[in-house]
C-alpha positions as a Python dict, from the first residue, in 0.01 Angstrom:
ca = {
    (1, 'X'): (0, 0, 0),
    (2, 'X'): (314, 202, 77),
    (3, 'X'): (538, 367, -206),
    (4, 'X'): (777, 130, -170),
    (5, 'X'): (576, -186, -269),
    (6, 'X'): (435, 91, -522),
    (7, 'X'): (755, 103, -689),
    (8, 'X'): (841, -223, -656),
    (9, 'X'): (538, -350, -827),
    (10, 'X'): (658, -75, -1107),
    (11, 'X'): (1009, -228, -1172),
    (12, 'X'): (884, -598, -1144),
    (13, 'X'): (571, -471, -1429),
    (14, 'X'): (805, -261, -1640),
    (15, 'X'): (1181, -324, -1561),
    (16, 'X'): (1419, -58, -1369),
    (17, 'X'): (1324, 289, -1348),
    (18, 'X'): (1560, 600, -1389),
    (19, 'X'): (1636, 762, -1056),
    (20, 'X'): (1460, 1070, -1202),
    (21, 'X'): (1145, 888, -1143),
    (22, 'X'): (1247, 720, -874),
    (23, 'X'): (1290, 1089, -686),
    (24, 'X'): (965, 1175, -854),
    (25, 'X'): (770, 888, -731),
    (26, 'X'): (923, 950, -327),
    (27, 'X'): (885, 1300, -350),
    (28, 'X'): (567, 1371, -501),
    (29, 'X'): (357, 1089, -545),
    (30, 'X'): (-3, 1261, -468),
    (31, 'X'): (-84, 1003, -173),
    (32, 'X'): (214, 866, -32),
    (33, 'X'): (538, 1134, -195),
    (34, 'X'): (730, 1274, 122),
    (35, 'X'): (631, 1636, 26),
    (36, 'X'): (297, 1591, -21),
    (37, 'X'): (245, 1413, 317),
    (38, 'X'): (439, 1610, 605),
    (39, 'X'): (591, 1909, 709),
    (40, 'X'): (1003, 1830, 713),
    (41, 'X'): (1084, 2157, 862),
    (42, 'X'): (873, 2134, 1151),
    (43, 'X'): (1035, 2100, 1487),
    (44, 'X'): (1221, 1741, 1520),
    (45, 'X'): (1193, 1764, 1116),
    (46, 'X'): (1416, 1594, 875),
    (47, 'X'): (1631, 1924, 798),
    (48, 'X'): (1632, 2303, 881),
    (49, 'X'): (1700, 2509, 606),
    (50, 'X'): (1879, 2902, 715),
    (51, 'X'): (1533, 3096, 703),
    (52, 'X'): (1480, 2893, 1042),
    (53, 'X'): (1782, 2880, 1218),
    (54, 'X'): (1789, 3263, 1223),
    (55, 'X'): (1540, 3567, 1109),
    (56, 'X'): (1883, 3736, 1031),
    (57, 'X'): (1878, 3554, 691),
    (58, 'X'): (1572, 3646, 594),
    (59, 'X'): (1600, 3982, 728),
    (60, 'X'): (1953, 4019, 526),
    (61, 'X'): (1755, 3909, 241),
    (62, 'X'): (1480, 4155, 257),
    (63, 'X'): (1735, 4464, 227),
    (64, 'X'): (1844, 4311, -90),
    (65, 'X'): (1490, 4273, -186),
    (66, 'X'): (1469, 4655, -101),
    (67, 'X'): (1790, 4726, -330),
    (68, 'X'): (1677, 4539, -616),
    (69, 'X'): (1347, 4719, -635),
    (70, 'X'): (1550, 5067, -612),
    (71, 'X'): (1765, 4928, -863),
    (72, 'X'): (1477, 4846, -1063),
    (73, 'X'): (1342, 5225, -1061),
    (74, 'X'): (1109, 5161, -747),
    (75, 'X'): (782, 5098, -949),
    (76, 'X'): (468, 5143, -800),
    (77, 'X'): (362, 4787, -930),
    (78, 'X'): (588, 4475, -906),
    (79, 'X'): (582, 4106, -863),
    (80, 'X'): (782, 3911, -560),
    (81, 'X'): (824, 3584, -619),
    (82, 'X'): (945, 3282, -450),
    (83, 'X'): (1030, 2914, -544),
    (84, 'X'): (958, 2674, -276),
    (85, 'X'): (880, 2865, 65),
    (86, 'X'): (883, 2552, 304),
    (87, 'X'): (714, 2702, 575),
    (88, 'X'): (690, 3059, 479),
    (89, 'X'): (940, 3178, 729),
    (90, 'X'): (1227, 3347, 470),
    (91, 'X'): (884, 3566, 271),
    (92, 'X'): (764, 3591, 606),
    (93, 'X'): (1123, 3802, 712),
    (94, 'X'): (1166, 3983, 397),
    (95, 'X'): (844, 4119, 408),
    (96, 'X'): (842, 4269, 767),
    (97, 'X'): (1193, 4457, 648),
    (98, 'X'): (991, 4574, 360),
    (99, 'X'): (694, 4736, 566),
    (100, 'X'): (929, 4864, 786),
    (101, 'X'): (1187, 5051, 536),
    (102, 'X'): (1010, 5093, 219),
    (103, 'X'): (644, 5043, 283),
    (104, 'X'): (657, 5211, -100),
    (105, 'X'): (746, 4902, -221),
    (106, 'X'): (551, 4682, 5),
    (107, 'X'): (240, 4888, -83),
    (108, 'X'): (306, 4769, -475),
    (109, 'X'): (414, 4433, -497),
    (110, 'X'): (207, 4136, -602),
    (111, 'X'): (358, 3806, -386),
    (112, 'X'): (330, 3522, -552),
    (113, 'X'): (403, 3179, -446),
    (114, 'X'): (492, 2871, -627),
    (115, 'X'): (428, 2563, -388),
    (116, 'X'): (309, 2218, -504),
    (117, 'X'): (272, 2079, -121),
    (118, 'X'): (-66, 2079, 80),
    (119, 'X'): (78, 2040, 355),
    (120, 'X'): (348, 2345, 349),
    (121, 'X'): (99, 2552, 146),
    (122, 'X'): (-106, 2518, 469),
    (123, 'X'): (181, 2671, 694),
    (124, 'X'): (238, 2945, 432),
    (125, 'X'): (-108, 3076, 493),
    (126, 'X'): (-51, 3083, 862),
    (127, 'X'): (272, 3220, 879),
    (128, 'X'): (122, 3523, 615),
    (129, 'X'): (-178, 3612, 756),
    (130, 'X'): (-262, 3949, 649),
    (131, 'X'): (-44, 3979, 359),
    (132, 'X'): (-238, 3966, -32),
    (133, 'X'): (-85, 3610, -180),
    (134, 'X'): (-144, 3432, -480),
    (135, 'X'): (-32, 3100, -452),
    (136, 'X'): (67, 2864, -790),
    (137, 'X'): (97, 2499, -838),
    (138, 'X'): (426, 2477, -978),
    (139, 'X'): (641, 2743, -1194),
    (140, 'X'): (438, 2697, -1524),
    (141, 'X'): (107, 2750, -1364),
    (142, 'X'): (254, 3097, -1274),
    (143, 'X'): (57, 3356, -1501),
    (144, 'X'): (241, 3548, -1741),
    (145, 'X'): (365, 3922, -1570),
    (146, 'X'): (427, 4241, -1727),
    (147, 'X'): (556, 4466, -1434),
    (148, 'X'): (928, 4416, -1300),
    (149, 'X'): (1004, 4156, -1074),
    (150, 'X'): (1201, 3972, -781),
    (151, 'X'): (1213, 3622, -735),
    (152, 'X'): (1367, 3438, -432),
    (153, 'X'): (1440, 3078, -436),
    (154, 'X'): (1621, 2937, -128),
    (155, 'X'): (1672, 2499, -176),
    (156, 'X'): (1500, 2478, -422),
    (157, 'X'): (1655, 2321, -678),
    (158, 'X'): (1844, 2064, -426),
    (159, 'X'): (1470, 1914, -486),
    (160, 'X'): (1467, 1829, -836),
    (161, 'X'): (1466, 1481, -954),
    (162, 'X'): (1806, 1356, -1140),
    (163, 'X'): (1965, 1112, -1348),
    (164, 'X'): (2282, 941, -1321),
    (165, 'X'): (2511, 815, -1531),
    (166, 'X'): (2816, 600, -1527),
    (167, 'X'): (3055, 591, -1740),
    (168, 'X'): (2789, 758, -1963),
    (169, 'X'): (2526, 428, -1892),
    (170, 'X'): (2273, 554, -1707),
    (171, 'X'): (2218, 411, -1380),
    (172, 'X'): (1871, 303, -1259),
    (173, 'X'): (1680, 178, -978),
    (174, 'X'): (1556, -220, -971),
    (175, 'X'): (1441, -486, -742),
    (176, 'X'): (1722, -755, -615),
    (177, 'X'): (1659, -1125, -570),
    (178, 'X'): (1578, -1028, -161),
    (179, 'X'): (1324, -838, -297),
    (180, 'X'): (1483, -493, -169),
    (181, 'X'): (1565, -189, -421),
    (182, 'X'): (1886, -113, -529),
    (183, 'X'): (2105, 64, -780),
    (184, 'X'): (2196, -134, -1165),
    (185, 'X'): (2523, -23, -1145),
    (186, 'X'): (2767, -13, -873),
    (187, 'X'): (2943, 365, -811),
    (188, 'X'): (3186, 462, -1057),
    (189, 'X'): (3253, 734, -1241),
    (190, 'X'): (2931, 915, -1216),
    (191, 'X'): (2802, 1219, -1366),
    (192, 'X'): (2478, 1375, -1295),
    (193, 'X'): (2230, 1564, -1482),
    (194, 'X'): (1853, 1737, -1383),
    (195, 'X'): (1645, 1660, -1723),
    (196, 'X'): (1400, 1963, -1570),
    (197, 'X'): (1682, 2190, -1543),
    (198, 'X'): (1664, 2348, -1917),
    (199, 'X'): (1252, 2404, -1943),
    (200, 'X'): (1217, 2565, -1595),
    (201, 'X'): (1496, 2774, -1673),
    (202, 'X'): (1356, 2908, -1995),
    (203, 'X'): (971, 2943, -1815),
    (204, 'X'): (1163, 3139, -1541),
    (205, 'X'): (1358, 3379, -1800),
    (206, 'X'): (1050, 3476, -1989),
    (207, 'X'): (844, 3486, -1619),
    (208, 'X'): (757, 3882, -1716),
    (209, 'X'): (868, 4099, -2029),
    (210, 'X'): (960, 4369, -1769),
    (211, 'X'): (1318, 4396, -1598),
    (212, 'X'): (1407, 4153, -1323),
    (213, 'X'): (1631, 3964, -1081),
    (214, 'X'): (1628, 3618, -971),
    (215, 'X'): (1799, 3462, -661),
    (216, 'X'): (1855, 3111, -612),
    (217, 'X'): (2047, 2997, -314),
    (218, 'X'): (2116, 2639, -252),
    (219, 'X'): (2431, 2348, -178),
    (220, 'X'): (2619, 2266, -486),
    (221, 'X'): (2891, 2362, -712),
    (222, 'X'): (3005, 2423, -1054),
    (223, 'X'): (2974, 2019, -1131),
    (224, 'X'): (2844, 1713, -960),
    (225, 'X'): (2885, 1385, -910),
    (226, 'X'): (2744, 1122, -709),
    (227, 'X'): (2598, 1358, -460),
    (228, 'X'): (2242, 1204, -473),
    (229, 'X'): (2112, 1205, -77),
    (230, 'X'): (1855, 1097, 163),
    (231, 'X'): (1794, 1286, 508),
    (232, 'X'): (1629, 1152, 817),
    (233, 'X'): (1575, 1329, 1144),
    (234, 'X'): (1882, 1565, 1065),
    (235, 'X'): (2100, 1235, 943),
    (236, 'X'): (2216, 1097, 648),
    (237, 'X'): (2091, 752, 542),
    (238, 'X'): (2002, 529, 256),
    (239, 'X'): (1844, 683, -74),
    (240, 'X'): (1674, 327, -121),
    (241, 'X'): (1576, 245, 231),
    (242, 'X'): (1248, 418, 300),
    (243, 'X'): (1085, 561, -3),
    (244, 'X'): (846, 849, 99),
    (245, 'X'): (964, 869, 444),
    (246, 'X'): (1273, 1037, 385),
    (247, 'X'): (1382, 1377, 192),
    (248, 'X'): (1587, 1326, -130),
    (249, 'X'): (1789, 1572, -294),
    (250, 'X'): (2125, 1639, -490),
    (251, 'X'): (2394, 1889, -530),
    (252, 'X'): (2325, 2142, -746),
    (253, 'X'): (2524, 2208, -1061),
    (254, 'X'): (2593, 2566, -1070),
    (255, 'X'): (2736, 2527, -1410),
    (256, 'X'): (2454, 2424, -1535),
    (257, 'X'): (2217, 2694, -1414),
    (258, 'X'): (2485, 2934, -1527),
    (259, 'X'): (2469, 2793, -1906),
    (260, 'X'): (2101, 2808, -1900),
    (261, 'X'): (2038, 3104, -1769),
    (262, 'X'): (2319, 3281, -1993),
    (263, 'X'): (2468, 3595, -1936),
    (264, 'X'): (2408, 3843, -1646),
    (265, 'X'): (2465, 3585, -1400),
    (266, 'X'): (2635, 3657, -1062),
    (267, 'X'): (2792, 3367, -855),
    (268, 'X'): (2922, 3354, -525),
    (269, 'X'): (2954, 3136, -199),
    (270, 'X'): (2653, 3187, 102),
    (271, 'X'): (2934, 3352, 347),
    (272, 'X'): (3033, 3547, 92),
    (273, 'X'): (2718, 3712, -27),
    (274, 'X'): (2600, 3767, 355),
    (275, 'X'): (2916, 3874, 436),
    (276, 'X'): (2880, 4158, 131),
    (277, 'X'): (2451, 4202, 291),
    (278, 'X'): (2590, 4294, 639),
    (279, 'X'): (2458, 3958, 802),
    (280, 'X'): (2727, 3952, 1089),
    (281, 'X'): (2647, 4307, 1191),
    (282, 'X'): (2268, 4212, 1176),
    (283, 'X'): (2334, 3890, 1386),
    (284, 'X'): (2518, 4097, 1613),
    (285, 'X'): (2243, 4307, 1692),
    (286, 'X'): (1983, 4022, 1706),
    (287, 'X'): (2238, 3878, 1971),
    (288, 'X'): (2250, 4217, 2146),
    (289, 'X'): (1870, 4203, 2188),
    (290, 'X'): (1865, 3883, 2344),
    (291, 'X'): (1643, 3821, 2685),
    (292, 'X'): (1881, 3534, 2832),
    (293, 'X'): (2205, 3407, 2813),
    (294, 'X'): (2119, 3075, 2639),
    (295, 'X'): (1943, 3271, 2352),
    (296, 'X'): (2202, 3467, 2315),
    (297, 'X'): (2435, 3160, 2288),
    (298, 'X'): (2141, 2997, 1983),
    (299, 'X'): (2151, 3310, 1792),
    (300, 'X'): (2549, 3314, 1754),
    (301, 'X'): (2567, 2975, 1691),
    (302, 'X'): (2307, 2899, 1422),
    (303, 'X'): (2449, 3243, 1270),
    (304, 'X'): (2795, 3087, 1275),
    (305, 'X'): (2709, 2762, 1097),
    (306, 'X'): (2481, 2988, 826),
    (307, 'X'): (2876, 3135, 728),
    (308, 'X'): (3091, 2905, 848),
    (309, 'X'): (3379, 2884, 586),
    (310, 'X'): (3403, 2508, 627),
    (311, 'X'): (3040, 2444, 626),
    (312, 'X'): (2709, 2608, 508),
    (313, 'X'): (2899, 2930, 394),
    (314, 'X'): (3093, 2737, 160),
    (315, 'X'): (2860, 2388, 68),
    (316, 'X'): (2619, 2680, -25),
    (317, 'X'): (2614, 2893, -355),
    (318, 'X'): (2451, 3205, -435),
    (319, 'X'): (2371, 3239, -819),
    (320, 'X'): (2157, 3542, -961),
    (321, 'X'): (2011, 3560, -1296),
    (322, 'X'): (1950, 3970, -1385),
    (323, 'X'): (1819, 4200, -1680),
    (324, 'X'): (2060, 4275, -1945),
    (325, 'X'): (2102, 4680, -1872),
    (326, 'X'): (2060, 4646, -1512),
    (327, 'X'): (2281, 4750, -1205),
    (328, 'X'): (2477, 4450, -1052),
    (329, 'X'): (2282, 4286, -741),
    (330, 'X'): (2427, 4390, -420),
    (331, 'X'): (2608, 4089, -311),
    (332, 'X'): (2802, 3993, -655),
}
């Protein structure tokens, strides 16, 4: 059976579902949910997140690790965490900075991964062969820490299921009389909302009773609407038209995050922030090093998009959740 005549035999049994579930159902279903069957960032994948277009991101990223452990009073024993590593390329990047410049703080940390999909868990352990990594089925299966901590989380929360409303009704997903799936309500005035939003916020403030700072990096703004998506082979198509086959996600309401997470929250755009980590100057270099012309040429133009001021360095946001008491992230 495929998910689609899954979920259709779910509306026809119990009446339209909420596009929460819907999302749910096509992204994680254990047999047939897109996540749970594939590898989207392989090569010819549905998307490519910055991590792979250029190790400069994750290498940019890995200083700021670097910084917020220093900030933290460099402890001998700390936690790294990350939401979400797709193929383990960005924890991959930071931690060859780290051994490199302060194999102090490599030599302490604890990495721990949070990763629901077989299939990506899989390419984690490849790509981090050699490195000591505890791996966690989701964010609450993440044990309880006591030693300071640093958590990454690049698109990750572009991947959790929402609902939408119009008009304040909420909008839902049924079965038409062709027997295809469609919306209840036609696009009007919508407002969106991610009903996980509040709990994983809460589990991720009280993740350790020691100091830390959190990173999450992903498309959105401060307020959404109507940005609920569906990517194939690089290209935007139908949210309804192939359940399980292609990857779902929505803009993510930086608002929101901010009123959750409270106070000592910094919030900027992607070019920004990399602008502030010394990312052209580090693409530059990576350029410099180049074999051939034509590499040379792919390095300065995936490192262009990653900043581009009317692209990825502006669709993107850069929020950061910190310690009351500590020093200001580098970046903010």
């Amino acid at each position: 059976m495929s998910l689609k005549e899954h979920i259709t035999d779910i509306i026809r049994a119990e009446g339209p579902i909420s596009i929460a579930r819907y999302m749910d159902l096509c992204l994680y279903h254990p047999q047939l949910g897109y996540y749970m069957t594939r590898q989207p960032m392989a090569a010819g994948g549905d998307f490519i997140t910055a991590p792979e277009m250029t190790q400069a991101f994750g290498e940019v990223l890995g200083a700021w690790v670097i910084d917020c452990w220093q900030k933290l009073g460099s402890p001998t024993e700390w936690a790294l965490v990350e939401l979400g590593p797709g193929r383990g390329t960005l924890m991959s990047d930071v931690l060859r900075v780290m051994q490199r410049h302060a194999p102090q703080a490599y030599a302490g940390c604890k990495i721990h991964l949070v990763e629901i999909s077989p299939v990506l868990k899989q390419a984690q352990q490849e790509m981090l062969q050699g490195h000591a990594v505890a791996w966690h089925q989701g964010i609450e299966a993440l044990p309880q820490l006591e030693v300071p901590l640093v958590l990454l989380a690049n698109e990750f929360w572009d991947a959790l299921p929402i609902q939408q409303f119009v008009d304040g009704e909420e909008r839902m997903v049924t079965v038409d009389a062709g027997g295809a799936l469609a919306f209840t309500l036609p696009a009007g005035h919508i407002t969106e909302t991610c009903p996980a939003l509040p709990c994983l916020v809460q589990r991720l403030k009280a993740i350790t009773t020691a100091p830390c700072y959190q990173l999450y990096i992903d498309y959105g703004a401060e307020g959404t609407a109507d940005t609920l998506q569906a990517m194939r082979q690089q290209k935007f198509t139908s949210p309804l038209e192939a359940p399980g086959e292609v990857d779902l996600t929505a803009h993510v309401n930086f608002a929101a995050l901010k009123a959750a997470f409270g106070d000592n929250w910094g919030y900027i755009d992607q070019a920004g922030f990399l602008f502030r980590l010394g990312f052209p100057v580090r693409a530059a270099r990576l350029m410099d090093a180049a074999k051939t012309p034509q590499e040379r040429e792919k390095i300065a133009l995936n490192c262009a998009k990653i900043i581009a001021p009317d692209g990825m360095g502006s669709l993107f946001k850069v929020g950061c959740f910190y310690t009351q008491g500590l020093a200001t992230p580098a970046g903010f």
